[in-house]
N, C-alpha and C positions, 0 to 999 in steps of 0.2 A: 280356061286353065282348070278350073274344077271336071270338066265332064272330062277333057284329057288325064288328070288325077286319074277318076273312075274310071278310064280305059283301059288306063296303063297296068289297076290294077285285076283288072276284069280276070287274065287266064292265071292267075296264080291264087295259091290259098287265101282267105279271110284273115290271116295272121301278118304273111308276107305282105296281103297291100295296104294292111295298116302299120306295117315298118315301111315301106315304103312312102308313102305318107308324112310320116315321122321324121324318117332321113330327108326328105326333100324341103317342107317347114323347116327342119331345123339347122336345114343351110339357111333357105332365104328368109327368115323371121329377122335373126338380129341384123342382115344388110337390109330394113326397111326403117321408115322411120318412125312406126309404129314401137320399135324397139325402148327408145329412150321414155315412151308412155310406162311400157313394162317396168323398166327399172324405177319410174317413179314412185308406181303404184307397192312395189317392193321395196323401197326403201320405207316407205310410213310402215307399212303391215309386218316387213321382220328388220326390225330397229336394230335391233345386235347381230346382224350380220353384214361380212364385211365386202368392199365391193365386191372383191373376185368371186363370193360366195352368189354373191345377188344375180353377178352376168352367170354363174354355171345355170342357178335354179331357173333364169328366166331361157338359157337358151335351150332346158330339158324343158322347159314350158310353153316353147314353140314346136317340140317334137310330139307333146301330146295335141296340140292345135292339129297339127298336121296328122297326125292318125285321126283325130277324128274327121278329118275333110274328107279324107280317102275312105272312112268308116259308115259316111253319108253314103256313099254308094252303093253300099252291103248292108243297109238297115234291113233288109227284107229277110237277110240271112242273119243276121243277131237276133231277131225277134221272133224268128218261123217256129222256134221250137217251145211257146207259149213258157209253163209253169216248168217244164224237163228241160233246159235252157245249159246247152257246156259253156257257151261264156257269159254267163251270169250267174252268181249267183246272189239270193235273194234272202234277207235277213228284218223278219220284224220284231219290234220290240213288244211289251208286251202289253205297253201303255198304248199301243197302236192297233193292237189285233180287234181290241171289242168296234171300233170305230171301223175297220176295212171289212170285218165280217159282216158287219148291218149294208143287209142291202138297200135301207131304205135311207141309211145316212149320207149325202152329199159329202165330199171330204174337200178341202181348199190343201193341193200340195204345193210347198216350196220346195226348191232346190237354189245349185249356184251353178254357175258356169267352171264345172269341176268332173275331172274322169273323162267318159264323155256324157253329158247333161242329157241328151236326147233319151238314155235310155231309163231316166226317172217318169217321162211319160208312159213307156212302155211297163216298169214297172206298176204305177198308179193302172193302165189297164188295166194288167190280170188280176186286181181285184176290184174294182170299179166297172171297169169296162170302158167304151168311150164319154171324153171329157172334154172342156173349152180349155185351150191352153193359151195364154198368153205368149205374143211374141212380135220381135221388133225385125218387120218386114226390109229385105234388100232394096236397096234404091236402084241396084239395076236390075230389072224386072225378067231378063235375062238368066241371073242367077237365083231372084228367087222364086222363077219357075221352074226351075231346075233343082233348087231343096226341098219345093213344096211337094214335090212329083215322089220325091225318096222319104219324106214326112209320112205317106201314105199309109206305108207299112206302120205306123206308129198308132191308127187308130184314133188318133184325137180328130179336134176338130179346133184349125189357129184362127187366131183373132188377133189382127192389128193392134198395137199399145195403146193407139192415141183414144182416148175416149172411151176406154174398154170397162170401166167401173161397172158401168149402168148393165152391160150386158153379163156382165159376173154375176152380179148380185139377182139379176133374173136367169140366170142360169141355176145357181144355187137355190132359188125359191122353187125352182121346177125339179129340183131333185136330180140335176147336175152334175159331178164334179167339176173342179178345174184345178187349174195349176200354174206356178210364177214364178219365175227367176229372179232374186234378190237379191243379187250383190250387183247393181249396176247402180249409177248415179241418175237419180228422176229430178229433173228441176223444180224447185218452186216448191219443193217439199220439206218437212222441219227436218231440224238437226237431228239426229242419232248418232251416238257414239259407234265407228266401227271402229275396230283395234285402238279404240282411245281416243279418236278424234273425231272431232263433228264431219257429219259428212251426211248429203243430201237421199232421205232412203224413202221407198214407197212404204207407205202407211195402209196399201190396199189390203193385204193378208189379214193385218189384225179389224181392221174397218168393218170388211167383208163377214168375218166370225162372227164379231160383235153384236152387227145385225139380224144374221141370219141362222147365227146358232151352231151352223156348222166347222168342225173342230180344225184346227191348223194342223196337220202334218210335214215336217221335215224330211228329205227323200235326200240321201248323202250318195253320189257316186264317186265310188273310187276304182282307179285301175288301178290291176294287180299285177305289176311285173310287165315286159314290154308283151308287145299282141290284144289281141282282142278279149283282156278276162275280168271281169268285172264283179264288183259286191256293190249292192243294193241295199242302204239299209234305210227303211221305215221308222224314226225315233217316233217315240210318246208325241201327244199329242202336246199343244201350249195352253196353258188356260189362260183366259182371254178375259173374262167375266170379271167386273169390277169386282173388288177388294173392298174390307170396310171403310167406309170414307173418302173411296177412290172415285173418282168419278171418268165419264166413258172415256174424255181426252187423254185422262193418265191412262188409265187401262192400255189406250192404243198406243200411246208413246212407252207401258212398259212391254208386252206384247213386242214390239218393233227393236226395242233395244234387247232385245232375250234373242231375236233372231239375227240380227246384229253379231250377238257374243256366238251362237251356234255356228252360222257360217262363218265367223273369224276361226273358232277350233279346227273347223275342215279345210280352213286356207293353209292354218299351222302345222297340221298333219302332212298335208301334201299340198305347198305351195308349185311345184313345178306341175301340178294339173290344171292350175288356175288360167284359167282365161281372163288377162286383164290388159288388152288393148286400148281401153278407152279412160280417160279420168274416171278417179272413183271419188276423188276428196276435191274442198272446192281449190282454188289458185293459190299455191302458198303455204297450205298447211304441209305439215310433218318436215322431218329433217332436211336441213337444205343440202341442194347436190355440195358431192364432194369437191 
């Protein structure tokens, strides 16, 4: 289905086959039953809204799924035109510049599953260069050699989730970068408040800092209106480093919950970008269905 996606949109503009894309997700999204995950995950994160609100945002939030499936196919054209980029563009803050400008500083980027997510690796290139990016590999190996092939163009270098700490942290001592995706739900990890409620979050970003010195960065994507156009933006960096009296566990759990509240703001911005197919919160919590 995907490499037909990318055929279908092969002879037409970069624009057209990410509406394409778009339209065809955002038929078959809400008839799966991945659907009623989406509204779950929508009802905890925007509380005062009401159903009919909740089904519009999640099924414009199957039309952004689907531009970027179709948008996997054209990485090589989103990204060919380095830092001169027409559908990107790129914004750093200013807490973020002295840290991207050191070439000899390692940076750890987070992002969420938002806009489309891929092209916060491509951003962290043009000023890094190539990096380890965490990511959680397809189970049909089918499909994900067929993402990994159109990854290429993105210049990282992916690393399976399971076990992946050990090789961060010697990534980062070799002068590295990397980067992580953090609004998903990691088992067997502590609580963090996200949008208010406990919910199970990787502790690796602030961990990774902690130890090795090098500074968190936040990388927000958002799309800009339908088609392929994007902002990138680079927030400050976190500071990470205990506090007086704080010791390294609080540090990491406050660290954790600051990233927590950032990527809730970019859910609240633009929820209908959010990719939330999968539980985020444990069984039970937030508002019961209607």
């Amino acid at each position: 289905m995907m490499r037909g996606l990318w055929l279908a949109g092969r002879p037409f503009s970069l624009r057209r086959a990410s509406a394409i894309g778009a339209r065809f997700m955002g038929w078959l999204g809400p008839r799966t039953s991945k659907h009623r995950q989406v509204l779950s995950n929508l009802r905890i994160a925007l509380p005062g809204h009401s159903a009919e609100q909740l089904e519009a945002i999640a099924r414009r939030g199957w039309a952004n799924t689907g531009a970027v499936l179709a948008e996997y196919g054209r990485l090589d054209e989103l990204t060919a035109a380095g830092g001169d980029n027409p559908f990107v563009e790129t914004v750093v803050s200013t807490g973020a510049s002295r840290h991207l400008d050191d070439p000899h500083t390692p940076c750890i980027f987070v992002t969420a599953h938002l806009g489309n997510w891929e092209l916060a690796a491509y951003a962290a290139r043009l000023f890094k260069g190539g990096m380890d990016i965490v990511y959680n590999p397809q189970k049909n190996p089918l499909l994900e050699r067929a993402i990994q092939q159109q990854r290429t163009a993105l210049g990282g270098r992916y690393l399976g989730k399971v076990n992946v700490l050990r090789a961060l942290y010697s990534s980062l001592r070799q002068g590295r970068s990397v980067g992580l995706l953090v609004d998903f739900r990691v088992s067997s990890e502590t609580l963090t408040p996200f949008f208010g409620v406990e919910a199970e979050t990787t502790l690796a970003p602030a961990w990774l800092s902690l130890k090795t010195g090098a500074p968190i960065l936040p990388i927000q994507v958002e799309r800009l209106g339908p088609g392929p156009r994007f902002r990138i933006t680079v927030h400050e960096a976190l500071d990470v480093q205990p506090r007086a009296g704080e010791s390294d566990d609080r540090a990491i759990g406050r660290v954790t919950a600051t990233l927590n509240d950032i990527v809730a703001d970019w859910i609240r911005a633009h929820p209908d970008q959010w990719l939330c197919t999968k539980r985020r919160w444990p069984k039970g919590a937030g508002p019961a269905h209607p």
